[in-house]
C-alpha positions as CSV (number, residue, x, y, z in Angstrom):
1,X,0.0,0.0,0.0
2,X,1.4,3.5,-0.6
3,X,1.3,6.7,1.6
4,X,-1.6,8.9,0.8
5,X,0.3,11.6,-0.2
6,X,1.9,10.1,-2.9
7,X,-1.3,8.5,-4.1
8,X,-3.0,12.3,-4.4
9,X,0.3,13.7,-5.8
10,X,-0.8,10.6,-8.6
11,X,-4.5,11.4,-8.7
12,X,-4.0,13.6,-11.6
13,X,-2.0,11.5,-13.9
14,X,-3.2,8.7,-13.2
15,X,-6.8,9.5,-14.2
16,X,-5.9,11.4,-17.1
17,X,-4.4,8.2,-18.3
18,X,-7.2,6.2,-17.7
19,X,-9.3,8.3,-19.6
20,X,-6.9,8.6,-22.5
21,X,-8.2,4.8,-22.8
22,X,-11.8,5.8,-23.2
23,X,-14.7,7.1,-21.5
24,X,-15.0,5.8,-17.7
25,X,-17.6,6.7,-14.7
26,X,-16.0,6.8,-11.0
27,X,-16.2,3.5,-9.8
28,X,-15.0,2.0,-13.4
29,X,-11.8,4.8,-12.5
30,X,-11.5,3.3,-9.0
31,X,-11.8,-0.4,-9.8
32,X,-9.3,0.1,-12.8
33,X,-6.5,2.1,-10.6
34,X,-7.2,-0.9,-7.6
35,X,-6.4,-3.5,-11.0
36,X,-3.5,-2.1,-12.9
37,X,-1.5,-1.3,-8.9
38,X,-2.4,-5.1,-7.8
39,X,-4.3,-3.5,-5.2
40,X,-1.4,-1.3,-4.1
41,X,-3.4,1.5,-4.9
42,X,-6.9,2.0,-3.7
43,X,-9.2,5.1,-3.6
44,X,-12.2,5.9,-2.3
45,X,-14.9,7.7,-3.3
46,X,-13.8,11.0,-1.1
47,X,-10.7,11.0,-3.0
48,X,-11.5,10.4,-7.0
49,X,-14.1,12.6,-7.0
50,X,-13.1,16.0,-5.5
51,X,-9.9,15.3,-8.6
52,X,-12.8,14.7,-10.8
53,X,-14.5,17.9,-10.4
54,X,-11.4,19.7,-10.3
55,X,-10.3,18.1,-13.7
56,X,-13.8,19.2,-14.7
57,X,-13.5,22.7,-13.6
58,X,-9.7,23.1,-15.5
59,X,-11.2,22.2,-18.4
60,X,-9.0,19.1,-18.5
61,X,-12.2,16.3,-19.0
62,X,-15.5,17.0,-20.0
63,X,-19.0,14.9,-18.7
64,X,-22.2,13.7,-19.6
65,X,-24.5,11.6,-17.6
66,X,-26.0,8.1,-19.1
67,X,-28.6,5.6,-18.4
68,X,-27.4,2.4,-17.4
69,X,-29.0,-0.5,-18.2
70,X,-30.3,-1.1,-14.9
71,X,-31.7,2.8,-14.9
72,X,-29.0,4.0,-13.2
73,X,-27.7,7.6,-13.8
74,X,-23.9,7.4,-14.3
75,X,-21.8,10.7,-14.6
76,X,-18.9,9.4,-17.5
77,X,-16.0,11.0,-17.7
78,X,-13.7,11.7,-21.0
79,X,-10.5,13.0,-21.9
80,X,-10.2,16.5,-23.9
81,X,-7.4,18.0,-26.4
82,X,-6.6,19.7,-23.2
83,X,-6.4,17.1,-20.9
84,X,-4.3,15.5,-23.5
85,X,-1.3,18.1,-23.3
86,X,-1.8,18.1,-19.7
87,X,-1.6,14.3,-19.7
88,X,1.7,14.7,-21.7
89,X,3.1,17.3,-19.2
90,X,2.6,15.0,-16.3
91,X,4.2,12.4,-18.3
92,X,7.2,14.0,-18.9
93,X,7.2,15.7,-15.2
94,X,7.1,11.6,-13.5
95,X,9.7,10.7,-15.7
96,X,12.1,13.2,-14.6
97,X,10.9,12.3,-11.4
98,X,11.8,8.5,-12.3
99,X,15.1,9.0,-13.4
100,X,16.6,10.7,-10.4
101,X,15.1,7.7,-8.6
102,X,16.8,5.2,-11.2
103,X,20.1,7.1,-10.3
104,X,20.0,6.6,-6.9
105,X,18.8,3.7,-6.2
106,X,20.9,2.0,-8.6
107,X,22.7,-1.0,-7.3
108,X,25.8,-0.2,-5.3
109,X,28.6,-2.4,-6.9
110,X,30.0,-4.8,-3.9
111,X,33.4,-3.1,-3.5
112,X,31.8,0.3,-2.9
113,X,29.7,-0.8,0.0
């Protein structure tokens, strides 16, 4: 399981790529971050949705509400253009991020230790 505050600084780009996979509602978001982490990662409801809104808001994923098949009223989610370049920013932002990381937590030849 991973500290909280490293799962909201994730929030972001995690859902953004999610989306860039197709349209999702909340709990399809939830269940699919819970999947791909092995259940490292798991949000709740309090959590994905505040991002959601805020997403919403920045212009960064846009909504529309459908009928399920059981008559339920599902809010879906979906990517924009915008969300797109902001996707890409992220990206290139945690990989940065990754390669310092790589660097020092590279293996320690034996004569060094």
């Amino acid at each position: 399981m991973i500290s909280k505050n490293l799962a909201a600084a994730s929030t972001k780009p995690m859902i953004l790529a999610i989306l860039r996979g197709g349209e999702n509602y909340g709990y399809q978001i939830i269940q699919r971050v819970k999947e791909i982490s092995g259940g490292d990662v798991e949000w709740a409801d309090g959590m994905l949705y505040p991002v959601l809104h805020k997403l919403e808001k920045d212009g960064f994923v846009s909504t529309r509400w459908i009928i399920s098949d059981e008559g339920r009223r599902r809010k879906y989610y979906k990517i924009t253009a915008a969300g797109k370049e902001e996707l890409n920013t992220e990206i290139k932002q945690w990989m940065s991020v990754h390669k310092v990381f790589e660097k020092l937590w590279e293996p320690i030849p034996a004569y060094q230790q």
